[in-house]
C-alpha positions in Angstrom: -53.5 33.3 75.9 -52.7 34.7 72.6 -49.3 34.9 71.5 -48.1 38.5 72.2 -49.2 37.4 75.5 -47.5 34.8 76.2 -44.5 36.5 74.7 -45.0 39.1 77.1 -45.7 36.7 79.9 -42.5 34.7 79.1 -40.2 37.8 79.2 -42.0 38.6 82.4 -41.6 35.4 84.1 -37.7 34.8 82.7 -36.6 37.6 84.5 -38.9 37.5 87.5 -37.2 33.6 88.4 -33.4 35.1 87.2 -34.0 37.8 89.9 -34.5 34.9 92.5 -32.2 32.6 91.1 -34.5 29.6 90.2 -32.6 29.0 87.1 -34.4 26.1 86.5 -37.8 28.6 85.7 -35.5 30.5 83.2 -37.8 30.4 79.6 -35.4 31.3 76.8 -35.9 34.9 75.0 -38.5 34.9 72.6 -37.3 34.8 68.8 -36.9 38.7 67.8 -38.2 40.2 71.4 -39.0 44.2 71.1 -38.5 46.9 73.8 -41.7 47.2 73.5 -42.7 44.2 74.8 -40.2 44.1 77.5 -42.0 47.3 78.8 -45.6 45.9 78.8 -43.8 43.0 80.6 -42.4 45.1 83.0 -43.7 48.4 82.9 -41.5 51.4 82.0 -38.0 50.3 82.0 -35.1 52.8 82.6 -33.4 54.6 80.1 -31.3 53.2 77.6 -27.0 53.9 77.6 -25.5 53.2 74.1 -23.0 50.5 73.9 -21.5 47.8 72.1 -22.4 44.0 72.4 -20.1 41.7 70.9 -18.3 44.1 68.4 -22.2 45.4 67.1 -23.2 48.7 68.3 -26.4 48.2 71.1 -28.2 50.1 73.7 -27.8 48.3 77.5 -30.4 48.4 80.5 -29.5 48.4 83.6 -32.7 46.7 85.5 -33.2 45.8 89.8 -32.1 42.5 90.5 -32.7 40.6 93.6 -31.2 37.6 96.0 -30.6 35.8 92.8 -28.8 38.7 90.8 -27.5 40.9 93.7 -25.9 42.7 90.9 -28.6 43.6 89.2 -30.1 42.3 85.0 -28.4 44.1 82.0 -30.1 43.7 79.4 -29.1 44.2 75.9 -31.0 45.7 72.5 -29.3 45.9 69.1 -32.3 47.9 66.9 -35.0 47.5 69.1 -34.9 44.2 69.5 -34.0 42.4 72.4 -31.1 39.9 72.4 -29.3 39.2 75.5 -30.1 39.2 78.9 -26.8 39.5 81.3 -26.3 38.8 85.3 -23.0 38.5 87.3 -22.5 36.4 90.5 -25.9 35.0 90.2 -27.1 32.9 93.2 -29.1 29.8 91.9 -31.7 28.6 94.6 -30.1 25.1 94.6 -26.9 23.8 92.8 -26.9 24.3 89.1 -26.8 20.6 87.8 -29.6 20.1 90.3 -31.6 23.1 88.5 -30.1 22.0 85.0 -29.3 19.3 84.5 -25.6 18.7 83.2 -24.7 20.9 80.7 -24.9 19.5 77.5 -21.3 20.9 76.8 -19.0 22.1 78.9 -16.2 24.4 77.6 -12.8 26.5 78.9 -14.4 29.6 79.5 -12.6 32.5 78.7 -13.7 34.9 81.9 -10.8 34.0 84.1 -8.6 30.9 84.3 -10.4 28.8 87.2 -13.5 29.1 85.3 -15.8 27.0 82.6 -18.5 27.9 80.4 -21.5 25.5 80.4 -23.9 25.7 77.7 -27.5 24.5 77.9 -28.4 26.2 74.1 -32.1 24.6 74.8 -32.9 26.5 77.8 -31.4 29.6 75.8 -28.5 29.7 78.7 -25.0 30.2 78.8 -23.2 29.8 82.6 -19.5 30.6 83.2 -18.8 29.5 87.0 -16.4 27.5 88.7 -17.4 24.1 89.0 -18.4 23.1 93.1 -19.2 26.9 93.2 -22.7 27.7 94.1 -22.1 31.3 92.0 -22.7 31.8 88.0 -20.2 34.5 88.0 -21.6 35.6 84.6 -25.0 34.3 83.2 -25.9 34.9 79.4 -29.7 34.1 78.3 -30.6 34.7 75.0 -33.5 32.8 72.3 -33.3 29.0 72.2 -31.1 27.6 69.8 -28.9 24.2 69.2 -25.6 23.6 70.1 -23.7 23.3 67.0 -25.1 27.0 66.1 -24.4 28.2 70.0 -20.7 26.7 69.2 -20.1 28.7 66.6 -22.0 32.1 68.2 -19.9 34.8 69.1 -21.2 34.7 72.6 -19.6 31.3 73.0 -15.9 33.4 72.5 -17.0 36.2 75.0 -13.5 36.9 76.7 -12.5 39.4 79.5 -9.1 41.4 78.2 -7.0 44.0 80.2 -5.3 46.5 78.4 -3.0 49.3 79.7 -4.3 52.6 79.3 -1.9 55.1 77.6 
């Protein structure tokens, strides 16, 4: 298989086991993924909505989940180029430190108060659930990276804020 191939194949397969929950099939994002080859991994793919994704202006795609992501896959573009894939409430097949592993670093999470934020930066993964929960109330994927450069990624400081509207 050549290597926009597999590419292509790995995007395909990613979300294919998110959709179902086997977390443990997750394959990180491919460095610099296009649209483009998110569409020949999945065909056409709905229109894009502008948005912003961590303080950077993006486009967002809303795509069909399944048992694993009841909620449906968002997933995120800044310039073409794909950079985060997003699920809420997702339903692993089996509990997550069974699929995982344990997470190489667990943190506060900053999503709600009962809940932690485990980071697996090798499987390209960020999980923010509460622990003896079968849920991953939110689920980040994104490119494969290590942990001291996930600690210091904006996404590790993602935080839920209510403000009054006036």
């Amino acid at each position: 298989m050549s290597e926009p191939d597999a590419r292509v194949e790995g995007l395909r397969t990613a979300l294919a086991e998110l959709r179902v929950g086997a977390l443990d099939r997750w394959i990180p994002l491919p460095p610099d993924a296009t649209k483009a080859e998110l569409e020949a991994a999945l065909g056409a793919i709905p229109s894009s909505v502008p948005g912003w994704l961590l303080r950077q202006p993006a486009e967002q795609v809303s795509l069909p989940g399944g048992p694993g992501a009841p909620h449906g896959i968002t997933v995120w573009f800044q310039q073409e180029i794909l950079t985060l894939v997003e699920a809420r409430d997702v339903r692993p097949t089996a509990a997550v430190t069974d699929l995982l592993g344990p997470a190489p670093e667990r943190l506060e999470s900053g999503l709600g108060p009962s809940l932690e934020q485990w980071l697996y930066p090798e499987r390209g993964l960020i999980l923010h659930l509460c622990p003896g929960e079968e849920t991953a109330r939110y689920l980040y994927g994104f490119e494969q990276t290590e942990l001291d450069e996930l600690r210091r990624s904006p996404l590790r400081f993602v935080r839920l804020e209510r403000r009054p509207f006036r």
